[in-house]
C-alpha positions in Angstrom: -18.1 -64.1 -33.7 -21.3 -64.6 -31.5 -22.3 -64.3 -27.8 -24.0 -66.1 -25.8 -26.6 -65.0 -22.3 -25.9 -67.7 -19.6 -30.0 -66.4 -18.2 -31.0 -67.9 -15.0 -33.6 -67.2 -12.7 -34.2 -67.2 -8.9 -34.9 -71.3 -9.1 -31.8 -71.6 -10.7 -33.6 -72.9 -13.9 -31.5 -71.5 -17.3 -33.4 -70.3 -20.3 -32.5 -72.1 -23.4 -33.2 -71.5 -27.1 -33.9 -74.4 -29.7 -31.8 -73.2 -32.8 -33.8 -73.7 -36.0 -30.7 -72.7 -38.1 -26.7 -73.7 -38.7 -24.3 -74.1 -37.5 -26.4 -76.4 -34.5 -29.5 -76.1 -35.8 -32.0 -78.5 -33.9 -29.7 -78.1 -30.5 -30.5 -76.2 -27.3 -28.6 -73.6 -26.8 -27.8 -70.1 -25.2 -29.7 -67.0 -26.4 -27.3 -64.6 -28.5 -26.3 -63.7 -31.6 -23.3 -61.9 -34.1 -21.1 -59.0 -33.2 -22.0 -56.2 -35.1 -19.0 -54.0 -36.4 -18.5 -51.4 -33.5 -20.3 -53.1 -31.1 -19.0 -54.1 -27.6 -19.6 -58.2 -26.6 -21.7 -57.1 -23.7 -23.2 -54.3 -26.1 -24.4 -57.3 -28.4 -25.5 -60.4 -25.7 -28.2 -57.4 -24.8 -29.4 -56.3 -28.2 -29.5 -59.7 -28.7 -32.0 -61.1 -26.0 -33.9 -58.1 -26.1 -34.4 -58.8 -29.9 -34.9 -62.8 -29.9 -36.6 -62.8 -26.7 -38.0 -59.3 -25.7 -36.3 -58.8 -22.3 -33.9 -56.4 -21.4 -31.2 -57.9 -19.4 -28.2 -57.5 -17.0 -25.0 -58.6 -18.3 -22.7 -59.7 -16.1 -19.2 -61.7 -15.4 -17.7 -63.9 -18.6 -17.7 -67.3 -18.1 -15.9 -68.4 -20.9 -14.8 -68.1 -24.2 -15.8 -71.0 -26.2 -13.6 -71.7 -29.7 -15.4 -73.7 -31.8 -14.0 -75.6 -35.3 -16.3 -77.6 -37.2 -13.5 -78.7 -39.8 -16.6 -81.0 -41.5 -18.8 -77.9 -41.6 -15.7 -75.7 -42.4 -16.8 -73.4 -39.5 -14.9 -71.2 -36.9 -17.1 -69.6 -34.2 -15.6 -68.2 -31.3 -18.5 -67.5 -28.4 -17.8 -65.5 -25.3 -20.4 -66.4 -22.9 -21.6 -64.2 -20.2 -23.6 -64.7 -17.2 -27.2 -62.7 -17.4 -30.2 -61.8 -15.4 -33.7 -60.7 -16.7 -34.3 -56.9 -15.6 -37.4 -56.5 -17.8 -40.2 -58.5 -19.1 -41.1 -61.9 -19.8 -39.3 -64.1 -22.4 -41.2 -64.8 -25.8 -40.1 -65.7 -29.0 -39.5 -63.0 -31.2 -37.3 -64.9 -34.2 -39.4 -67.8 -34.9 -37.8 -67.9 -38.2 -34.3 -68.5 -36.0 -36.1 -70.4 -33.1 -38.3 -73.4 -32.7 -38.6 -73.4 -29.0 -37.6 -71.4 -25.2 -37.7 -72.5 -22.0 -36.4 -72.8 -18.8 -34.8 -76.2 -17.2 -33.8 -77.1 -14.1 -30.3 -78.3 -14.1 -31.9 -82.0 -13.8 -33.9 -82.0 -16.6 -31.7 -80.1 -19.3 -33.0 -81.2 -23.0 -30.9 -82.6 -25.2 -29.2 -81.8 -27.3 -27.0 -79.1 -26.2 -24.5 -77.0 -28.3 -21.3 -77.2 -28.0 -21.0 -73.5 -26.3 -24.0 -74.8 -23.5 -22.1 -77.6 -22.5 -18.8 -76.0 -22.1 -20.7 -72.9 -19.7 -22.6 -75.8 -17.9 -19.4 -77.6 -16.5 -17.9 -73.9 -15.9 -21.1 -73.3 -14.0 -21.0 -76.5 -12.5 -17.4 -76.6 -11.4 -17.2 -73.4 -9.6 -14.7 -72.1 -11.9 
C-alpha cells in the first residue's frame, strides 16, 4: 500500500514528483510513499514528504482511494490520496535516486504523463466531489 499528498499552494498550482522507479516510473505523480507496519495513512503521507521533499506538511481530507491492477506488471497497489498543505519549508529533492524531477503546475499546464493515482485525484479535484 502507498499514499499519496494531493500539495497545492495559494495559486492553486499542485506539486508533482517525476517517478524514476516502477511501478510508473517516468510518470508524474503525487509525492508519497509505502505504509510502514504500525503506521497510520496520514502518519505515512507526512514522513513521506518530509523525507522525499524536506517539508513538513498538513494532512488533510481523503480524496480517494485509488485501486490499481497492473495484471501485465502483476501489480496491486491500492493509494489513498489525501489533500495537503506545506506548513514548513521549501520543497527540494531529497530521493534523487527515486525522483528525476518536482515542480509545481498550474492546472493548465500539467506535464504529461500522469499516474494513474494523479489522474483519478485530478477529476475528484476537478469535479467537486
Amino acid at each position: 500500500m502507498g499514499v499519496g499528498a494531493f500539495i497545492t499552494d495559494s495559486a492553486g498550482r499542485l506539486l508533482l514528483v517525476k517517478r524514476s522507479r516502477e511501478p510508473e516510473a517516468g510518470h508524474w505523480g503525487l509525492p508519497g510513499g509505502k505504509v510502514d507496519f504500525g503506521e497510520t495513512i496520514a502518519q505515512t503521507c507526512a514522513r513521506e514528504i518530509l523525507e522525499e521533499l524536506g517539508v513538513e506538511i498538513a494532512v488533510g481530507d481523503l480524496i480517494c482511494v485509488v485501486d490499481q491492477i497492473d495484471h501485465a506488471a502483476g501489480t496491486h497497489w491500492v493509494a489513498p490520496v489525501f489533500r495537503a498543505s506545506i506548513v514548513g519549508g521549501e520543497p527540494s529533492n531529497r530521493e534523487p535516486q527515486a525522483l528525476a524531477e518536482i515542480g509545481w503546475f498550474g492546472p493548465g499546464d500539467l506535464p504529461a504523463p500522469l499516474t494513474v493515482s494523479t489522474q483519478r485525484a485530478l477529476q475528484i479535484d476537478r469535479s467537486g466531489a
